[in-house]
N, C-alpha and C positions, 0 to 999 in steps of 0.2 A: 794347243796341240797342232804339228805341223799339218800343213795340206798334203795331201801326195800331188806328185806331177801330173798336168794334166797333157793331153797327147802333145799339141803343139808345143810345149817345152821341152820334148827329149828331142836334143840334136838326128841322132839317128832316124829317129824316128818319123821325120820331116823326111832326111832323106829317103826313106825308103818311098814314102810317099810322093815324090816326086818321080818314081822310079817307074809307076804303072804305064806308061805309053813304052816302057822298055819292051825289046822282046822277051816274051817269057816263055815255060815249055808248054808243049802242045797240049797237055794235061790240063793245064787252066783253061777254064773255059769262059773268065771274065775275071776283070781285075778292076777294083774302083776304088775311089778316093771317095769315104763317105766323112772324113772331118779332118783336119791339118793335125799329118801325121798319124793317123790312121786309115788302111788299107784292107776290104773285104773281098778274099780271091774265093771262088768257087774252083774246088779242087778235085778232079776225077780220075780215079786212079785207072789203072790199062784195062783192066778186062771185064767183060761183059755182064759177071754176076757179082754176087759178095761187096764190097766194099766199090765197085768199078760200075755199078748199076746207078750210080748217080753223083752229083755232083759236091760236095759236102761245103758247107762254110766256115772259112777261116780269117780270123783276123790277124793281122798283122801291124805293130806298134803299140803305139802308146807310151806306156809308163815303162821302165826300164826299171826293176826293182832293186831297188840298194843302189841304183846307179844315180848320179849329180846328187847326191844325198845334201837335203835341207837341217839335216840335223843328228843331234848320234844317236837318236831313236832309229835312225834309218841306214845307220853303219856296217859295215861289212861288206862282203862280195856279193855285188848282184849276181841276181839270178841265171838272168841271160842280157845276152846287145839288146835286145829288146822283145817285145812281149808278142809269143804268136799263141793262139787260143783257137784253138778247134770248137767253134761256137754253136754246134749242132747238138742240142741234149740226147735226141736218141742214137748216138754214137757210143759204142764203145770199142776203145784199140788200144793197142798193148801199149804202156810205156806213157799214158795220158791219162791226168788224175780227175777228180771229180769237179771241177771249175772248166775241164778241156784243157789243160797247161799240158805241153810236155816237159819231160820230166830232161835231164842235163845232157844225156847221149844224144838229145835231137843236134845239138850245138856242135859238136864234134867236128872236126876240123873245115866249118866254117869259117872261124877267125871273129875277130872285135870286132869288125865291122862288116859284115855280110851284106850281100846285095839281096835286091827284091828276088831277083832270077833263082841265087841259089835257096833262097829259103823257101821258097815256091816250087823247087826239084826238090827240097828236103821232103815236104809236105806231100808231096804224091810217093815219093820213095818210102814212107811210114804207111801210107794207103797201099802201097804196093807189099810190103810184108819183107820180113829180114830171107837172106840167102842161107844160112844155116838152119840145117832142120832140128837142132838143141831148141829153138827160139823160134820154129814155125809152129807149131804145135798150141803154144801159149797164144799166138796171133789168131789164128783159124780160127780158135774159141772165140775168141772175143769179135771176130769178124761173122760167126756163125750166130751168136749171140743177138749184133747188129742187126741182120737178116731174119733172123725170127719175129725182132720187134717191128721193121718194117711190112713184114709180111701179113702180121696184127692188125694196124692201121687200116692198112688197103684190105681184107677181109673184112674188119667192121664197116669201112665206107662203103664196101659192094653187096655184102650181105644182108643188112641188118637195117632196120627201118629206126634210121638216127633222123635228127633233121638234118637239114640241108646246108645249114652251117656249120653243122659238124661235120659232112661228108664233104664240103669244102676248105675245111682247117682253116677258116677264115679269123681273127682276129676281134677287135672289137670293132661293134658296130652303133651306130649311133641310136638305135631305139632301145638296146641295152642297158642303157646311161639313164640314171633319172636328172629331169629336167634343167637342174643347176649345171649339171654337167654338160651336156648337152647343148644348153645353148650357150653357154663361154669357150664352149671349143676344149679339145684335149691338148695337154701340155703344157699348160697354164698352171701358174704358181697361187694357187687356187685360195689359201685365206688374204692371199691381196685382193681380191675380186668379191670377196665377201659372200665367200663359198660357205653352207652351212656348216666349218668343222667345231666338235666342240671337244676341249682334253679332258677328257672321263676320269683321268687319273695326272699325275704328273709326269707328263712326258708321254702319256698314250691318247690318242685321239679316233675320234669316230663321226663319221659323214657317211649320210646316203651315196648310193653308188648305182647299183643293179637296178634296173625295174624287176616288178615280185614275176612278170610274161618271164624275161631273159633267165631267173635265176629257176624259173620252172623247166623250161628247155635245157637248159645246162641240166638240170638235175636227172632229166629226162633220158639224154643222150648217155648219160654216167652210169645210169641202170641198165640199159641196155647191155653197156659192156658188162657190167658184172653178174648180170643173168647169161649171159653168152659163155661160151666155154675157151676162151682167146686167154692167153694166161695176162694175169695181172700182180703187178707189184705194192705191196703195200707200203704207204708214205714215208714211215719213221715206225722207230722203234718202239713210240709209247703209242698209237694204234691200230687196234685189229680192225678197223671197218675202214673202209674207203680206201682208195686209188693216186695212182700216180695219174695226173691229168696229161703231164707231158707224154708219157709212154700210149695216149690214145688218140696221137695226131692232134692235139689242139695246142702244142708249145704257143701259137702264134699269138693266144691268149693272154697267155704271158709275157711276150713280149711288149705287146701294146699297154697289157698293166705297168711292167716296168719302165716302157719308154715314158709315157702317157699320165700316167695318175702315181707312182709311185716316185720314179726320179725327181721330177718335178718338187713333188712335195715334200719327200728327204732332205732334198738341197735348201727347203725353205724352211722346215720345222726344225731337223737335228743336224743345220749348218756348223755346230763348232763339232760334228765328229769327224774324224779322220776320213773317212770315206764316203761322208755323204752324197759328191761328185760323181762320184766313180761306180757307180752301182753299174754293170756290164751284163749280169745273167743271173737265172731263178731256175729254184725249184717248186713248181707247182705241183699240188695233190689236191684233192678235195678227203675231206674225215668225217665220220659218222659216227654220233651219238645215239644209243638207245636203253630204254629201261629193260635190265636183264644183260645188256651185253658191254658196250661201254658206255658207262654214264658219269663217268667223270675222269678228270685228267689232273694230274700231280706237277704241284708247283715245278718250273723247270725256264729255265732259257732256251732259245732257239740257236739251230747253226744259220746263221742268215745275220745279213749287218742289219737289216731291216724286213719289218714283216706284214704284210698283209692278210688282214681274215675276212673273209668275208662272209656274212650268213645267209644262204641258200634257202633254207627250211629246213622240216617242212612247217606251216602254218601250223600253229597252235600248239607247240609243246611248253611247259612250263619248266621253267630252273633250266638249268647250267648257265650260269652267267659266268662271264669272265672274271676272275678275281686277277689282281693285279698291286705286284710287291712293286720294289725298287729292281736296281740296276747293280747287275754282276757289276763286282770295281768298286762298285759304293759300298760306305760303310752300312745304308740303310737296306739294302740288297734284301735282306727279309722281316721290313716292314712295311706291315698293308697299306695300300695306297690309294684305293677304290675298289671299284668294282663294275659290271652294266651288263647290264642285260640285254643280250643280243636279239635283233631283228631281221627279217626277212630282207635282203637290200641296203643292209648296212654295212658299211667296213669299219674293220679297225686298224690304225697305223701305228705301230712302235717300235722299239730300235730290238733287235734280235737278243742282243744281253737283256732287254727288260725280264726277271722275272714274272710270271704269270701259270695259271692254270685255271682248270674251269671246275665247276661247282657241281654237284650234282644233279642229273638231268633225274624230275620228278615225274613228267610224264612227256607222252609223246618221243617224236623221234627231231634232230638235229641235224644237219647235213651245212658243213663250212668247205669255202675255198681256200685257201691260202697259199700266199707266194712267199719263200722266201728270196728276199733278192741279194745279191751276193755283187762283192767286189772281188775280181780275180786277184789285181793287183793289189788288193790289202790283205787278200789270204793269204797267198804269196809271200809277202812281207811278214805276216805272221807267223807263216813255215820257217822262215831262216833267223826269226826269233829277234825281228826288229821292234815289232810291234807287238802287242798283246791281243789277241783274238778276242779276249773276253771284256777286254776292261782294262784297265788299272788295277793292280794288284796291292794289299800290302796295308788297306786304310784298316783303323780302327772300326771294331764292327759298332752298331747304334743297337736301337730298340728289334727285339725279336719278337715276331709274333707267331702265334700257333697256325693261324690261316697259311701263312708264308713258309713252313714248313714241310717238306717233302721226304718220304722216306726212301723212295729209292734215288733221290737225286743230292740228300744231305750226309755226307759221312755222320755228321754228330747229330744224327736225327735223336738218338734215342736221350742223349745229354742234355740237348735243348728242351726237349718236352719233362724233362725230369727237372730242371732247373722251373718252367715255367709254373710246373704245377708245384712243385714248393715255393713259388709265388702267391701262386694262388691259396693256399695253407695259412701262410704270415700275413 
């Protein structure tokens, strides 16, 4: 499978980077060169409240999508000259999709090759809202939107007896980390080092991570919001219990998992997938198991190239393990593949197509982290219908099992179970 480009191979993309000491508009309020051919501006739009109350982050470069194309998996018209990403998750603004991309009209007669300067006045001019009022109306919302969720954050940090880590949005911290961790340093390509990881399954793994302190504080800090009355967003679609963890000022958490322990380790485990590299940005939630409300979860794939779970608590509940099939693409895609039973300070790593779901939870209550971490520039590529989001399509399917079966997530749910139990008959 091809590579995608990595930043310092897109022509442009160099140049734009070379371009930071340029003069830029007054609106930026810092421009930097954080790797060859990628550039992080801090963007502030004119005026004092709404979108203009602070300074937003975007990136600039990289991968230029369908563009110097490696192969005809990657053919057609790229997307744009090159790749700018509104990298702030609690942001929401018109005409910007769920990864931060904008969408084609951002490009508009800038031309093939745009400078730092104009793409950097495009970026504030999008913060600054359209001149037609057909098309202010749609912005407002979503800039009013924006504002309510920052206004979230800073009420929980000044109201609410969080800890101090959390009133700081602080990131990971080293007593957080159990020991392995901790003393080899973050960022490390971690089964070179002869880090505990072990694959529970084929292709999914699981390594101590949290101390049981940090993933009490964390769990701690998460109650609070949801006993508070700050509105909160629920994760996905298949749970009712838990939170968006980004929407409660701690992205920065996330960040450090994906810089720190999950990049690292994608690039090292599921190096033959197209985007192992390129992992850029996450949706973090934390979800909740309990007996009576949700105590199990239905075989399913993630949206994420890669996923992190991580188990919080609480202490002592029994059942819900994770069961764990094959891989969207593959022919084995719903044949069982293990299983493990999760712990207080464990993680687990797999790639986002892996199949899986959880078992049901027999007593006690449950409470996971998880990240999914996402490549812009391979969702991207998978919007214009280069690449396959899920997989590889098209193989002959293998062995079915009834574990690996999910009914809202299998069209031929009810075929396959009728076939299996006239197996079981003969």
């Amino acid at each position: 499978m091809a590579a995608l480009l990595l930043p310092a191979d897109h022509e442009l993309s160099r140049e734009l980077a070379a371009q930071v000491a340029a003069p830029l508009p007054p609106q930026i309020t810092s421009a930097t060169r954080i790797a060859p051919g990628l550039v992080e501006l801090r963007v502030r739009a004119g005026a004092a409240t709404g979108y203009g109350c602070r300074a937003w982050r975007v990136v600039v470069g990289g991968e230029g999508v369908g563009d110097d194309v490696v192969d005809e998996r990657f053919g057609g018209e790229p997307r744009s000259p090159a790749r700018v990403r509104f990298a702030d998750p609690s942001l929401a603004l018109r005409g910007v999709d769920d990864c931060g991309v904008p969408d084609a009209r951002f490009w508009e007669g800038l031309g093939a090759r745009p400078s730092l300067r104009a793409i950097a006045a495009r970026c504030v001019a999008w913060l600054e809202g359209p001149r037609s009022d057909g098309e202010r109306d749609a912005w407002s919302a979503a800039e009013a939107k924006t504002a309510r969720k920052r206004a979230a954050v800073v009420e929980f940090r000044d109201r609410y007896a969080v800890s101090d880590w959390a009133k700081g949005g602080r990131g990971l911290e080293e007593p957080a980390l159990v020991s392995d961790w901790a003393k080899r340093g973050r960022g490390l390509e971690a089964p070179a080092l002869g880090l505990p990881i072990v694959e529970i399954a084929p292709g999914a793994y699981a390594f101590p991570l949290f101390t049981e302190a940090f993933c009490a504080r964390l769990l701690a800090d998460l109650d609070a919001w949801e006993r508070s009355p700050l509105p909160r967003r629920r994760p996905n679609s298949m749970n009712a219990g838990g939170l968006v963890v980004n929407d409660c000022g701690m992205e920065r958490l996330g960040d450090d998992l994906l810089e720190n322990i999950v990049g690292p380790l994608a690039a090292k485990l599921f190096g033959d997938e197209v985007f192992a590299r390129s992992l850029d940005h996450h949706h973090l939630f934390a979800v909740r198991y309990a007996v009576g409300e949700d105590e199990t979860l239905a075989m399913h794939h993630d949206a994420s190239e890669v996923t992190l779970n991580v188990c919080l608590g609480t202490a002592g509940f029994e059942g819900g393990a994770l069961q764990f099939c094959g891989r969207v693409g593959d022919g084995d895609h719903r044949a069982a593949s293990g299983a493990f039973d999760h712990r207080v300070g464990t993680a687990v790593l797999h790639l986002g197509r892996h199949r899986h779901g959880v078992a049901r939870l027999v007593s006690g209550e449950r409470a996971n982290l998880v990240l999914w971490a996402r490549s812009s520039a391979f969702r991207s590529a998978a919007a214009f219908g280069h690449v396959a989001l899920d997989g590889q399509t098209g193989r002959p399917e293998g062995r079915v099992d009834r574990v690996c079966l999910s009914e809202p997530n299998d069209h031929d749910y009810a075929r396959q179970v009728a076939l299996l139990e006239a197996q079981e008959v003969t």
